[in-house]
CHARMM internal coordinates of N, CA and C (Angstrom, degrees):
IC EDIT
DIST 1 N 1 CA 1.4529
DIST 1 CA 1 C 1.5247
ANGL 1 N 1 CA 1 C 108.73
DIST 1 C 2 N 1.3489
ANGL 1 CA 1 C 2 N 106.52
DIHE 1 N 1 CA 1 C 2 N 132.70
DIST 2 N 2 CA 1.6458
ANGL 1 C 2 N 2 CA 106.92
DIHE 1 CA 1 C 2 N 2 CA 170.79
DIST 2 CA 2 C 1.3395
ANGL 2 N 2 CA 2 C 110.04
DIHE 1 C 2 N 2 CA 2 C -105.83
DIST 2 C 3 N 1.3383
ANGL 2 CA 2 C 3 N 101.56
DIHE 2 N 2 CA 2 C 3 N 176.47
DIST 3 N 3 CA 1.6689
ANGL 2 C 3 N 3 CA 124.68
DIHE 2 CA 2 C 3 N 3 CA 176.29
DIST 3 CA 3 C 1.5699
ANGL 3 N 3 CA 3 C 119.86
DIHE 2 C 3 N 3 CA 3 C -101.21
DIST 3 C 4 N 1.3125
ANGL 3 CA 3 C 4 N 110.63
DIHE 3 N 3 CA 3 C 4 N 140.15
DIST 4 N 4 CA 1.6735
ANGL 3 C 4 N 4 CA 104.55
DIHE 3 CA 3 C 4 N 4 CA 148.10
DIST 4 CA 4 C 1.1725
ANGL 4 N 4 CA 4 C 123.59
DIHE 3 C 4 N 4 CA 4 C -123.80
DIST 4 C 5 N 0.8976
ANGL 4 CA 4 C 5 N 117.38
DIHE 4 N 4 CA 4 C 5 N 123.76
DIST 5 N 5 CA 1.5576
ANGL 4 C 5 N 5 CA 131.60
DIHE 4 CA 4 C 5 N 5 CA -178.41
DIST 5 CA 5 C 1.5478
ANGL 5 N 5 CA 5 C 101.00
DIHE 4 C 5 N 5 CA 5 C -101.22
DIST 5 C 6 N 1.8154
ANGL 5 CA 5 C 6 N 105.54
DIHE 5 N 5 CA 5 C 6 N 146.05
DIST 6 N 6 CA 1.1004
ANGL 5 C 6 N 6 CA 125.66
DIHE 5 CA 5 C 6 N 6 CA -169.75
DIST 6 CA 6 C 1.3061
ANGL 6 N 6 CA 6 C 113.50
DIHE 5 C 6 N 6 CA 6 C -152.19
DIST 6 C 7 N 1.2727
ANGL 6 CA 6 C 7 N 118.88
DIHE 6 N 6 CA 6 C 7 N 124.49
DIST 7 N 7 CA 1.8180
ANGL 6 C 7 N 7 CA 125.47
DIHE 6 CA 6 C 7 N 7 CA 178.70
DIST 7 CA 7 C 1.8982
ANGL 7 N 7 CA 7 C 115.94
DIHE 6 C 7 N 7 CA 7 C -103.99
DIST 7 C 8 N 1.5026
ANGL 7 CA 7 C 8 N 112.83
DIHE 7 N 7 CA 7 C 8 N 104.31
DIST 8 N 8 CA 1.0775
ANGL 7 C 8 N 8 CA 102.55
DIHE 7 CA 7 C 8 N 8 CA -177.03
DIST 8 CA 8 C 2.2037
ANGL 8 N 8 CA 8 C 96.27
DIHE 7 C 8 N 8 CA 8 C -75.74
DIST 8 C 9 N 1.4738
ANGL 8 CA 8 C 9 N 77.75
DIHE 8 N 8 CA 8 C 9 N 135.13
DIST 9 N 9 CA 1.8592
ANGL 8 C 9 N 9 CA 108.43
DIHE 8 CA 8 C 9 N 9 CA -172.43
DIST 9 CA 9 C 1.6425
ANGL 9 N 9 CA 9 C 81.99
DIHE 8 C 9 N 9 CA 9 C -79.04
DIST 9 C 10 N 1.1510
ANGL 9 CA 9 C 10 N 138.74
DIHE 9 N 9 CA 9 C 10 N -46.15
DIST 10 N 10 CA 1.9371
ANGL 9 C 10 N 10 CA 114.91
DIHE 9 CA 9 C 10 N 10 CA -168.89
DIST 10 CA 10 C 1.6073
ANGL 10 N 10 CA 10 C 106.92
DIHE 9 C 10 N 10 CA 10 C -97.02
DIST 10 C 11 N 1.5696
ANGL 10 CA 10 C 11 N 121.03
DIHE 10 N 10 CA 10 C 11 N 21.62
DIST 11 N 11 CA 1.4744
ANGL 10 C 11 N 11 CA 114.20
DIHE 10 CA 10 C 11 N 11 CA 167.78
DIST 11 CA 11 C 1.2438
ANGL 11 N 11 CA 11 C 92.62
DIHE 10 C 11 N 11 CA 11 C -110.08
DIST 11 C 12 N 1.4916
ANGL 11 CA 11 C 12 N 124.66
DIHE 11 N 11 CA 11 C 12 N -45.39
DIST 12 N 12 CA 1.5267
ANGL 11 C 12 N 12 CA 130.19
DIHE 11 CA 11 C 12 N 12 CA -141.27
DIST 12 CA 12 C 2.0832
ANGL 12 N 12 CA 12 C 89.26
DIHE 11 C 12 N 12 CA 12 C -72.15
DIST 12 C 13 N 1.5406
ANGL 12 CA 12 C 13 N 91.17
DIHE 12 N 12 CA 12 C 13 N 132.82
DIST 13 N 13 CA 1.8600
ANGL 12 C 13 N 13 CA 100.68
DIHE 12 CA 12 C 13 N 13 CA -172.92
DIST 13 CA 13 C 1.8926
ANGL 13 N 13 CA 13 C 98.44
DIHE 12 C 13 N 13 CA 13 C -109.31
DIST 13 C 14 N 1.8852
ANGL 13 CA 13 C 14 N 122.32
DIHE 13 N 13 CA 13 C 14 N 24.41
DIST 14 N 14 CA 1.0071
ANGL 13 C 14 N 14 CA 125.86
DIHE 13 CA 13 C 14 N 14 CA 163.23
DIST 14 CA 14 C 1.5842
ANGL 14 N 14 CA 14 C 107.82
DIHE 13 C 14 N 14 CA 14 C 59.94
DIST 14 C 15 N 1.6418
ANGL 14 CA 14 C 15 N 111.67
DIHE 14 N 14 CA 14 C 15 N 35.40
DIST 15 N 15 CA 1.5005
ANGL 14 C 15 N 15 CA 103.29
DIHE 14 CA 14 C 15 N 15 CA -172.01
DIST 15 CA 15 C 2.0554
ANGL 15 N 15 CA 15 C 107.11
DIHE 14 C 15 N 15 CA 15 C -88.01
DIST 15 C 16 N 1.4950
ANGL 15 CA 15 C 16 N 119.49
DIHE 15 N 15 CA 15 C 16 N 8.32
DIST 16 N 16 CA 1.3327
ANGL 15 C 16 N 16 CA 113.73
DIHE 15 CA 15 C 16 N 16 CA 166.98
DIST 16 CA 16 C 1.4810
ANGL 16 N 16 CA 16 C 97.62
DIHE 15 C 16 N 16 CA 16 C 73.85
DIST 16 C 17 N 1.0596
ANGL 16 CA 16 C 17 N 132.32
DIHE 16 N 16 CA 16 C 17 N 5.40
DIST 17 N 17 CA 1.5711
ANGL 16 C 17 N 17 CA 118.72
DIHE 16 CA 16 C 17 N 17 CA 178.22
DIST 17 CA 17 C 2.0580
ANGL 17 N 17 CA 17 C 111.44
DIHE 16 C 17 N 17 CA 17 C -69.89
DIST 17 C 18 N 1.3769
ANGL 17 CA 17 C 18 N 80.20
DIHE 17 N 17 CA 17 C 18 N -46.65
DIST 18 N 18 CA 1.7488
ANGL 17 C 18 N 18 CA 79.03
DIHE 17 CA 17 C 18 N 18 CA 179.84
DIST 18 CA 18 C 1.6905
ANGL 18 N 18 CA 18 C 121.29
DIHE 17 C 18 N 18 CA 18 C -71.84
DIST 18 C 19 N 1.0688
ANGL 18 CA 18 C 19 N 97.02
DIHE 18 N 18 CA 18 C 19 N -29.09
DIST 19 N 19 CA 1.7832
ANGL 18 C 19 N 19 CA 119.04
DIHE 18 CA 18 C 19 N 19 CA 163.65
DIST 19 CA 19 C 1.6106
ANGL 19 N 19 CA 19 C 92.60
DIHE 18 C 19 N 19 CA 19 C -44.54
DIST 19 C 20 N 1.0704
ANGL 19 CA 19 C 20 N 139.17
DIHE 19 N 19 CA 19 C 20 N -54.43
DIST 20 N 20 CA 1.5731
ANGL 19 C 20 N 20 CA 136.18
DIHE 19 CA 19 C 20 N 20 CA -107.58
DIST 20 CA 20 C 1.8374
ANGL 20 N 20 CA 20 C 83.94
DIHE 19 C 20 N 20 CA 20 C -113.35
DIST 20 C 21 N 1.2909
ANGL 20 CA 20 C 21 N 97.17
DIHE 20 N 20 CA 20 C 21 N -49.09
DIST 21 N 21 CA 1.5244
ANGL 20 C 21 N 21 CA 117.29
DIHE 20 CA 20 C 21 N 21 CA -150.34
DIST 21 CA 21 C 2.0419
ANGL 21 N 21 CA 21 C 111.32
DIHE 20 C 21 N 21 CA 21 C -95.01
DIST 21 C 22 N 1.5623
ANGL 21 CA 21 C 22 N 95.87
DIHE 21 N 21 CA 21 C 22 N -16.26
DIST 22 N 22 CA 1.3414
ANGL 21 C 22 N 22 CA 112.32
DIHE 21 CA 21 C 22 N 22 CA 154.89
DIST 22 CA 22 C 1.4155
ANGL 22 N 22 CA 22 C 133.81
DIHE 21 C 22 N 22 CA 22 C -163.01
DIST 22 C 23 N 1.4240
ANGL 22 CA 22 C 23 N 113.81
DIHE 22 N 22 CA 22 C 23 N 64.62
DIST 23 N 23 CA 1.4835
ANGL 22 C 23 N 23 CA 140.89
DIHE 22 CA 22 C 23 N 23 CA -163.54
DIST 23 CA 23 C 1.7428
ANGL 23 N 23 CA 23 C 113.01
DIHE 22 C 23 N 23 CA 23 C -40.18
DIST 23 C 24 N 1.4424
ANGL 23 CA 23 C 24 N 97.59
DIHE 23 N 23 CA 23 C 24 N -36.32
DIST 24 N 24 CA 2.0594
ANGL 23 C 24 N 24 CA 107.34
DIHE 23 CA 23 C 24 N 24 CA 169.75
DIST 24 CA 24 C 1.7221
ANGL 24 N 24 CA 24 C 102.02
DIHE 23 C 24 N 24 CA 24 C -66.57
DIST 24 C 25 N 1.1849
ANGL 24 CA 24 C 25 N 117.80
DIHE 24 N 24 CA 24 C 25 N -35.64
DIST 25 N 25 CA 1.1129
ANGL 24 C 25 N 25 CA 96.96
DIHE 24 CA 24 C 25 N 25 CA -167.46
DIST 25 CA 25 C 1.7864
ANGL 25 N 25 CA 25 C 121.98
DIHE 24 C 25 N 25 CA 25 C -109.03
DIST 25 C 26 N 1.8085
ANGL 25 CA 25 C 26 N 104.84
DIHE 25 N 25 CA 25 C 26 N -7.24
DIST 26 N 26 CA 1.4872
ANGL 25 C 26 N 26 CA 106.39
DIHE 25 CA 25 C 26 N 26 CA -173.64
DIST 26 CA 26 C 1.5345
ANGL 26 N 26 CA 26 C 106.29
DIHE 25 C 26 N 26 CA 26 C -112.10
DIST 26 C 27 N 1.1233
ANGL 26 CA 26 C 27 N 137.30
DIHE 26 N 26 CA 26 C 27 N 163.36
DIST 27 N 27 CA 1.4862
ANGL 26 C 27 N 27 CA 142.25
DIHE 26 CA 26 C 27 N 27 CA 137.81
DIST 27 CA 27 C 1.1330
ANGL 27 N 27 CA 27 C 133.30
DIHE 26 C 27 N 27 CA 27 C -103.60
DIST 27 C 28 N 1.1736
ANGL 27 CA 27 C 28 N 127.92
DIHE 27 N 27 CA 27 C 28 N 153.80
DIST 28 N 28 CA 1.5476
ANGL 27 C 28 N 28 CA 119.47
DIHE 27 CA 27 C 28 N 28 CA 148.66
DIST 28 CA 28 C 1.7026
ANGL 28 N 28 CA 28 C 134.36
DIHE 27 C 28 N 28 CA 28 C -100.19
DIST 28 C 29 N 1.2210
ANGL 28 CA 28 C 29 N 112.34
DIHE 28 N 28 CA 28 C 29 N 95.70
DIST 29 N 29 CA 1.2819
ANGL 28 C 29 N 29 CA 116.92
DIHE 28 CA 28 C 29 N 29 CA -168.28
DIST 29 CA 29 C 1.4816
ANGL 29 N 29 CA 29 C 112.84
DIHE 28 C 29 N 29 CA 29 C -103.02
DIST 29 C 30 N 0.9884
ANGL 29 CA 29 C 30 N 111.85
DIHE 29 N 29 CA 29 C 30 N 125.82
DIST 30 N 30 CA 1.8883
ANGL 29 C 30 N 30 CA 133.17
DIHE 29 CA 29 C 30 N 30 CA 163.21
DIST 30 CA 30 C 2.0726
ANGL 30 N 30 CA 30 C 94.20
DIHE 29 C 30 N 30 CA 30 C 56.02
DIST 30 C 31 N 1.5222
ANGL 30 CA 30 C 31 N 118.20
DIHE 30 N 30 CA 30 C 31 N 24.67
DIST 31 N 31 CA 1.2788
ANGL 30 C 31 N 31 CA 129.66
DIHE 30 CA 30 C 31 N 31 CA 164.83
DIST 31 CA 31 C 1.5808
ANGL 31 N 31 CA 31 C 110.36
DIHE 30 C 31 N 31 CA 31 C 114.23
DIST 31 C 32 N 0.7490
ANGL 31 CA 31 C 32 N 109.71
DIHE 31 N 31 CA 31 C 32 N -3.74
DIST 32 N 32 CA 1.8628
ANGL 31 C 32 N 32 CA 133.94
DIHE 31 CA 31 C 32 N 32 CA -174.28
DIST 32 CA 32 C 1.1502
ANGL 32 N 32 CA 32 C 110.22
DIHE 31 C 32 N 32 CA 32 C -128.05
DIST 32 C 33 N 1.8600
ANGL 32 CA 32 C 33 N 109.50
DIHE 32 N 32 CA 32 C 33 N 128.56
DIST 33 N 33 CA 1.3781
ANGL 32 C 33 N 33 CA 135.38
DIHE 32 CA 32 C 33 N 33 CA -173.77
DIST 33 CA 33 C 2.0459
ANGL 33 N 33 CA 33 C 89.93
DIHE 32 C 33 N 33 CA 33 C -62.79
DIST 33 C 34 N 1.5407
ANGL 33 CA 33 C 34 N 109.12
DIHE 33 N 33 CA 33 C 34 N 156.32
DIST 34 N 34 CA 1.0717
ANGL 33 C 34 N 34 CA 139.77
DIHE 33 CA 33 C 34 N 34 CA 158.75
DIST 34 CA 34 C 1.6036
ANGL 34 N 34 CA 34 C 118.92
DIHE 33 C 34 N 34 CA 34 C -126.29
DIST 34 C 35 N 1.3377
ANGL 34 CA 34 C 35 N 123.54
DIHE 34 N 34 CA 34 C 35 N 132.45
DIST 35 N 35 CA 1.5674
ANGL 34 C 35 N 35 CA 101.62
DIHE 34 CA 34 C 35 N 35 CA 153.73
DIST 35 CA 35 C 0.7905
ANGL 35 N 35 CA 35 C 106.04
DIHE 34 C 35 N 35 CA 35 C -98.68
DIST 35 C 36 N 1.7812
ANGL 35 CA 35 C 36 N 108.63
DIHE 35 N 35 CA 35 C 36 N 161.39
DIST 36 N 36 CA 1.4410
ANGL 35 C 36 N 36 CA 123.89
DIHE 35 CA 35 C 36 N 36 CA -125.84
DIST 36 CA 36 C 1.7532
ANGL 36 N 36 CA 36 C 85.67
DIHE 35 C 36 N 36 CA 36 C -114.30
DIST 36 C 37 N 1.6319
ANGL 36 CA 36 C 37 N 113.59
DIHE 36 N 36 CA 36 C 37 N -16.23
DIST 37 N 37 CA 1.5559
ANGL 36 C 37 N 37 CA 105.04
DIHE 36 CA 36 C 37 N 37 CA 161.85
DIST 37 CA 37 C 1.6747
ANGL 37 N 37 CA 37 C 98.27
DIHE 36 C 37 N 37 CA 37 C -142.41
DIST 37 C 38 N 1.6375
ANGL 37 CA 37 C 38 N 119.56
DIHE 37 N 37 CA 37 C 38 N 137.83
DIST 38 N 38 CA 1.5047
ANGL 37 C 38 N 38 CA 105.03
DIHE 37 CA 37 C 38 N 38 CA 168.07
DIST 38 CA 38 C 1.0536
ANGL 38 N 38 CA 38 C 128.67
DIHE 37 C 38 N 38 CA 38 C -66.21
DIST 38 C 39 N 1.5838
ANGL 38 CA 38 C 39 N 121.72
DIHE 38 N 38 CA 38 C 39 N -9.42
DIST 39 N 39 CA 1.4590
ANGL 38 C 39 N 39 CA 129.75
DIHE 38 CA 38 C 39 N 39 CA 160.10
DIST 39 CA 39 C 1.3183
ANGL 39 N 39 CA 39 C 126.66
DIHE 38 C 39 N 39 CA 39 C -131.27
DIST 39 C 40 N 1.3059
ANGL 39 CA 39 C 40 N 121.98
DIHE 39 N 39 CA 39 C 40 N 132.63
DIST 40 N 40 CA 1.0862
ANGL 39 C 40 N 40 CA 133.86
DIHE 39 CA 39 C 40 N 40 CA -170.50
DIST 40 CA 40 C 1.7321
ANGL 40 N 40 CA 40 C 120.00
DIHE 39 C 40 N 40 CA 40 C -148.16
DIST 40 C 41 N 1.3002
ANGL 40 CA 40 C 41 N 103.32
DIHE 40 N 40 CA 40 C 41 N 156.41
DIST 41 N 41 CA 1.4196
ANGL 40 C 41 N 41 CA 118.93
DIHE 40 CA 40 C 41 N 41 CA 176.92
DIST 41 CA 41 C 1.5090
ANGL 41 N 41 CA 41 C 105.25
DIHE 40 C 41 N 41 CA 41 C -67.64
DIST 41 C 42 N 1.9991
ANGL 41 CA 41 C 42 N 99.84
DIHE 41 N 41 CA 41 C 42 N 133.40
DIST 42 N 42 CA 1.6786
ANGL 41 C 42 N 42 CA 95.38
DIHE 41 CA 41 C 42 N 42 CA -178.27
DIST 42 CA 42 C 1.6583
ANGL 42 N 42 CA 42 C 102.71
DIHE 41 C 42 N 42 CA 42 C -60.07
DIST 42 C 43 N 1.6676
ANGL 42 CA 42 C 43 N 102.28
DIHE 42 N 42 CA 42 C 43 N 152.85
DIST 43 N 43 CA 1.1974
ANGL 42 C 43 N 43 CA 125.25
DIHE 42 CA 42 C 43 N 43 CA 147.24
DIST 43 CA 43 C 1.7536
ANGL 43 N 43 CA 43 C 113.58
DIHE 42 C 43 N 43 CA 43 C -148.60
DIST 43 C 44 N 1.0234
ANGL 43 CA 43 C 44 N 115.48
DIHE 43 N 43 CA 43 C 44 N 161.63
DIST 44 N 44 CA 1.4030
ANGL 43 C 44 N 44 CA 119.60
DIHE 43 CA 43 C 44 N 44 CA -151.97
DIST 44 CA 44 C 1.9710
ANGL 44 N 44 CA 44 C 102.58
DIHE 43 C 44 N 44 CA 44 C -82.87
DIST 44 C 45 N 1.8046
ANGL 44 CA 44 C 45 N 98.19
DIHE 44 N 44 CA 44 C 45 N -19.74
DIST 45 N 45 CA 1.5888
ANGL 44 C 45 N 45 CA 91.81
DIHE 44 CA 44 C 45 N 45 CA -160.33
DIST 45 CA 45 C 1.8452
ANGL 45 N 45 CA 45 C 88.40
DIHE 44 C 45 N 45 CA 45 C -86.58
DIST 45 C 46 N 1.2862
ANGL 45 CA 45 C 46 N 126.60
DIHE 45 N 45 CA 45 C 46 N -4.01
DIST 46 N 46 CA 1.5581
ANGL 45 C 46 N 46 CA 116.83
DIHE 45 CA 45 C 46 N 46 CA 159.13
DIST 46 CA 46 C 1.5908
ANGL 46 N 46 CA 46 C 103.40
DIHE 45 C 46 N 46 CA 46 C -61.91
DIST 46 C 47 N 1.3545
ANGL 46 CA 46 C 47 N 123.87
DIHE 46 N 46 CA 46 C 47 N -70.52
DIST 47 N 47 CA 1.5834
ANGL 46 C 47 N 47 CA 115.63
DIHE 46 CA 46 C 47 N 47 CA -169.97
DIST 47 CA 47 C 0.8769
ANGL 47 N 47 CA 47 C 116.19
DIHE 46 C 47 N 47 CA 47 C -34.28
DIST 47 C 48 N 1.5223
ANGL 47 CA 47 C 48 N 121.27
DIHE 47 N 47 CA 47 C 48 N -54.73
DIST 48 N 48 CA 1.6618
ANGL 47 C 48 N 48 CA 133.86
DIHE 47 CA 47 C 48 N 48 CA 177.37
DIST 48 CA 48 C 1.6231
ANGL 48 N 48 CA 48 C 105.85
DIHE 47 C 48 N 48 CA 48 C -57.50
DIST 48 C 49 N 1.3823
ANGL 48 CA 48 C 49 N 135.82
DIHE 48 N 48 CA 48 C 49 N -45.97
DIST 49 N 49 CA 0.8509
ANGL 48 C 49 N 49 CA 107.42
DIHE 48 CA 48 C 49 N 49 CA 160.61
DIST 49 CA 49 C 1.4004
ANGL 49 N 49 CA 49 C 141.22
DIHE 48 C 49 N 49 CA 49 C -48.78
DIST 49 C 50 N 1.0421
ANGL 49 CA 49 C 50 N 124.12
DIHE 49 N 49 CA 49 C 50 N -54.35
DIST 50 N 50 CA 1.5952
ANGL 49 C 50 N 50 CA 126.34
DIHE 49 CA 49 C 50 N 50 CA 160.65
DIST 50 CA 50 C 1.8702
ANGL 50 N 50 CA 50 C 124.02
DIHE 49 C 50 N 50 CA 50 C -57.27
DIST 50 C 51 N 1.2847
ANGL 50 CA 50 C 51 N 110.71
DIHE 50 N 50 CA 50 C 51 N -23.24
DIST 51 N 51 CA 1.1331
ANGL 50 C 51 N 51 CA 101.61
DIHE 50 CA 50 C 51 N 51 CA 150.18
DIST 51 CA 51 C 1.6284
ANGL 51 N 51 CA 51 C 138.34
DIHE 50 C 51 N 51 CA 51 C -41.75
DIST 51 C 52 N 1.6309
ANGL 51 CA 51 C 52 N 83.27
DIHE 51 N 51 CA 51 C 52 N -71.10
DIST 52 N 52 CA 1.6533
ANGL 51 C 52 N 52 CA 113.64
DIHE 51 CA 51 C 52 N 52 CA 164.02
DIST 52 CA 52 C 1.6811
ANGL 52 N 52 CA 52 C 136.98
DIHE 51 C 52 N 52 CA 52 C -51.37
DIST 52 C 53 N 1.8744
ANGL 52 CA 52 C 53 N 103.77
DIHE 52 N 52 CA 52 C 53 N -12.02
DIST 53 N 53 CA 1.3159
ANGL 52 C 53 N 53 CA 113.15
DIHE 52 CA 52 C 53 N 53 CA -173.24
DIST 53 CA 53 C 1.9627
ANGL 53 N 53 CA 53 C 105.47
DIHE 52 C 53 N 53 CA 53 C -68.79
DIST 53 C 54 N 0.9579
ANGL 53 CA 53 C 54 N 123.48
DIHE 53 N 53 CA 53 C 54 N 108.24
DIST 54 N 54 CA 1.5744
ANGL 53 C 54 N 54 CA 121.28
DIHE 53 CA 53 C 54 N 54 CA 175.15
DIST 54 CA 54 C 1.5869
ANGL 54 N 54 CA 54 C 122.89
DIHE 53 C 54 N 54 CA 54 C -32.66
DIST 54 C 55 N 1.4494
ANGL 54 CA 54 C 55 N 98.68
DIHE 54 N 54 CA 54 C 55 N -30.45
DIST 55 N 55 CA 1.5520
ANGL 54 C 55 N 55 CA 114.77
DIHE 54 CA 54 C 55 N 55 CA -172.35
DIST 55 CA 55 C 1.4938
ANGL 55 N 55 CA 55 C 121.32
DIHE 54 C 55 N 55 CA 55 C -111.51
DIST 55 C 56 N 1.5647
ANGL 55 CA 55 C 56 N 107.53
DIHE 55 N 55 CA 55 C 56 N 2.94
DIST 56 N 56 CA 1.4527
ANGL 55 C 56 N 56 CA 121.36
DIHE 55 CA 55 C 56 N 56 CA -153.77
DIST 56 CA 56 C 1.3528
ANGL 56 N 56 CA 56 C 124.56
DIHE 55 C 56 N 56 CA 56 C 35.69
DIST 56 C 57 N 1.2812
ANGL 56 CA 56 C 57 N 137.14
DIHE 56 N 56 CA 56 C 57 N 54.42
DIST 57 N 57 CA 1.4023
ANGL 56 C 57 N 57 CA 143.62
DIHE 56 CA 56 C 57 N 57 CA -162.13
DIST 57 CA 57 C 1.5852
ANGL 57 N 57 CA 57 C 92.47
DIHE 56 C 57 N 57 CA 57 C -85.23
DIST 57 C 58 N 1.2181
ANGL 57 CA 57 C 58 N 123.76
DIHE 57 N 57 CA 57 C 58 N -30.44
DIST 58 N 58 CA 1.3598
ANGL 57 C 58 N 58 CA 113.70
DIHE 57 CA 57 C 58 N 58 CA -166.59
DIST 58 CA 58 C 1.4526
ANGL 58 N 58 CA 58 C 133.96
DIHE 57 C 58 N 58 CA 58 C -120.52
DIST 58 C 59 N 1.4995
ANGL 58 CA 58 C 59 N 122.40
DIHE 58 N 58 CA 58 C 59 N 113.38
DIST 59 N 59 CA 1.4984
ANGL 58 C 59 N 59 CA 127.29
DIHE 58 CA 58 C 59 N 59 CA -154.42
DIST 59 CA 59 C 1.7579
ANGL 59 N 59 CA 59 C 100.98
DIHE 58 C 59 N 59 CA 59 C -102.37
DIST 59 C 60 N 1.5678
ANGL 59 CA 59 C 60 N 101.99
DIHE 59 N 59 CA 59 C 60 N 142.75
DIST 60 N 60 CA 1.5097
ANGL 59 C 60 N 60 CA 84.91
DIHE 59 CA 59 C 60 N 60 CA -169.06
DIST 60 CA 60 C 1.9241
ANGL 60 N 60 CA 60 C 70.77
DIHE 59 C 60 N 60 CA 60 C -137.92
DIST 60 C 61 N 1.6330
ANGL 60 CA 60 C 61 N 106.42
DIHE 60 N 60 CA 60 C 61 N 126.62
DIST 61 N 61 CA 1.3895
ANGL 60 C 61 N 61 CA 135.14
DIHE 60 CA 60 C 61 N 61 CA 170.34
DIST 61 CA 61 C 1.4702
ANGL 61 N 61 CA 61 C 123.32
DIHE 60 C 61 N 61 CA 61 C -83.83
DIST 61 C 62 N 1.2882
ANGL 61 CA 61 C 62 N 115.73
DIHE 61 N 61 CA 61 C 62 N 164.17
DIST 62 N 62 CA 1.3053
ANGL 61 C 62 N 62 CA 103.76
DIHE 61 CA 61 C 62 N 62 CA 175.34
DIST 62 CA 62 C 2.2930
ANGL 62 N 62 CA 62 C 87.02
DIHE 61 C 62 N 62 CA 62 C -114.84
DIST 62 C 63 N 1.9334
ANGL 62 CA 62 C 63 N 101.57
DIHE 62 N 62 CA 62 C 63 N 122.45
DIST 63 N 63 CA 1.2610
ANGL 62 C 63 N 63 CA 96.19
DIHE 62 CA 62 C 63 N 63 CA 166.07
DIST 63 CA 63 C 1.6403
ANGL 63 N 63 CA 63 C 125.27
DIHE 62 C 63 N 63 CA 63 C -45.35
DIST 63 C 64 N 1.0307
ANGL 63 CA 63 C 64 N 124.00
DIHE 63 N 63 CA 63 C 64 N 151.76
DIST 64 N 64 CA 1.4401
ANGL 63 C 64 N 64 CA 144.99
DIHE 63 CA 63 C 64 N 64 CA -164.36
DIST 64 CA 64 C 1.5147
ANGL 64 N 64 CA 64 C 117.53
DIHE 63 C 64 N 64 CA 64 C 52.81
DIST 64 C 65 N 1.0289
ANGL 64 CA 64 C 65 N 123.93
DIHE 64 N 64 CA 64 C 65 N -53.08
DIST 65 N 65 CA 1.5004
ANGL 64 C 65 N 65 CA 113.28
DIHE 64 CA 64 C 65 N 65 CA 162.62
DIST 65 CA 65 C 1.5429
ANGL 65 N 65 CA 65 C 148.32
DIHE 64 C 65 N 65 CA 65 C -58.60
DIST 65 C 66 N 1.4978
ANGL 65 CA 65 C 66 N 89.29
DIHE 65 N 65 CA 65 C 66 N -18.44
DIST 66 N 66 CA 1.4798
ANGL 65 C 66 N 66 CA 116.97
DIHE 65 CA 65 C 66 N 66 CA -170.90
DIST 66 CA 66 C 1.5695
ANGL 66 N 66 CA 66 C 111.43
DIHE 65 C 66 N 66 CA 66 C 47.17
DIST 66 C 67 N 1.2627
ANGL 66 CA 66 C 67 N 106.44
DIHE 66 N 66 CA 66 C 67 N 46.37
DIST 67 N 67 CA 1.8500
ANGL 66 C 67 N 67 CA 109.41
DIHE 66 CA 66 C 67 N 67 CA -179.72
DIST 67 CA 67 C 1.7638
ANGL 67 N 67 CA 67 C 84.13
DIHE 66 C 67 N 67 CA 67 C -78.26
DIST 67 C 68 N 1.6291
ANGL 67 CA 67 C 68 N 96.48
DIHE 67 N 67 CA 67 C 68 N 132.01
DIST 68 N 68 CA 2.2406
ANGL 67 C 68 N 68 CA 99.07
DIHE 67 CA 67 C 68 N 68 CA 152.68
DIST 68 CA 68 C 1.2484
ANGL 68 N 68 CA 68 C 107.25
DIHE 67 C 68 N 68 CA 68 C -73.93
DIST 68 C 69 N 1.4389
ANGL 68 CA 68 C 69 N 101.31
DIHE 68 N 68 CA 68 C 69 N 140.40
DIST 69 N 69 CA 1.5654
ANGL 68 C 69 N 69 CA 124.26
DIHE 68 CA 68 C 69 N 69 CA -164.02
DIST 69 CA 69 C 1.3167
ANGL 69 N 69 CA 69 C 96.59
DIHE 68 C 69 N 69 CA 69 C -96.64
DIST 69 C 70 N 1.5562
ANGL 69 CA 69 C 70 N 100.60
DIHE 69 N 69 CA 69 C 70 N -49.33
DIST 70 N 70 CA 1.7405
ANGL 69 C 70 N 70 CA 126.44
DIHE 69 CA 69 C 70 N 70 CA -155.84
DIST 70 CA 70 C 0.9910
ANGL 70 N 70 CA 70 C 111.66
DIHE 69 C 70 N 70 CA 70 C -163.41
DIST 70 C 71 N 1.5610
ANGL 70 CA 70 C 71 N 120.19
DIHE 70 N 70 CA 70 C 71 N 135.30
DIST 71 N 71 CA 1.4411
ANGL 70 C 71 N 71 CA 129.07
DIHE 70 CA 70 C 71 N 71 CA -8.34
DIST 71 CA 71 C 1.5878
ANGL 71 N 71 CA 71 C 97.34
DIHE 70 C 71 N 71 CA 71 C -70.12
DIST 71 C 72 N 1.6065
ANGL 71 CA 71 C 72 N 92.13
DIHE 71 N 71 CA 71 C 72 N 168.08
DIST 72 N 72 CA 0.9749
ANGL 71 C 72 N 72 CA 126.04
DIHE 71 CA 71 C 72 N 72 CA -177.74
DIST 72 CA 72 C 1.9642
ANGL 72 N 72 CA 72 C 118.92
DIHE 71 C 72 N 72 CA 72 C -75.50
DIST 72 C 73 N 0.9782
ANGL 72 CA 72 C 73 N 114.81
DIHE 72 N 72 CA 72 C 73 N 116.86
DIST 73 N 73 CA 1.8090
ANGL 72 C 73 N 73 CA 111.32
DIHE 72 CA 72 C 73 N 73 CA -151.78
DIST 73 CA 73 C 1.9136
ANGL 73 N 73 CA 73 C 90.42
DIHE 72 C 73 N 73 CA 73 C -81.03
END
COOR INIT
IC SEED 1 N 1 CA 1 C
IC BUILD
């Protein structure tokens, strides 16, 4: 099972936490996180990233079901 991860661009306040905390999978572009693929194989330092986002900009799904992975509701 894969993931999609998604960064809303008008919440995300470019604070580098998800950058920091999973560098394969985040960027920082023009001040605002990107993921660096919209799908990807689970790994745990994506959840934590979206845990960790201050603003929750970033939802990480489970492909085909669309269960939220992250954050935590």
């Amino acid at each position: 099972m894969s993931w999609l991860v998604e960064v809303d661009g008008r919440t995300c306040i470019g604070s580098g936490i998800c950058a920091g905390a999973a560098p394969d999978h985040f960027a920082l572009v023009d001040g605002e996180s990107r993921p660096v693929r919209a799908e990807t194989e689970p790994d745990d330092r994506v959840l934590d990233a979206a845990e960790s986002c201050p603003v929750e900009a970033i939802t990480v799904r489970a492909k085909g079901t669309g269960e939220l992975l992250a954050p935590a509701e």
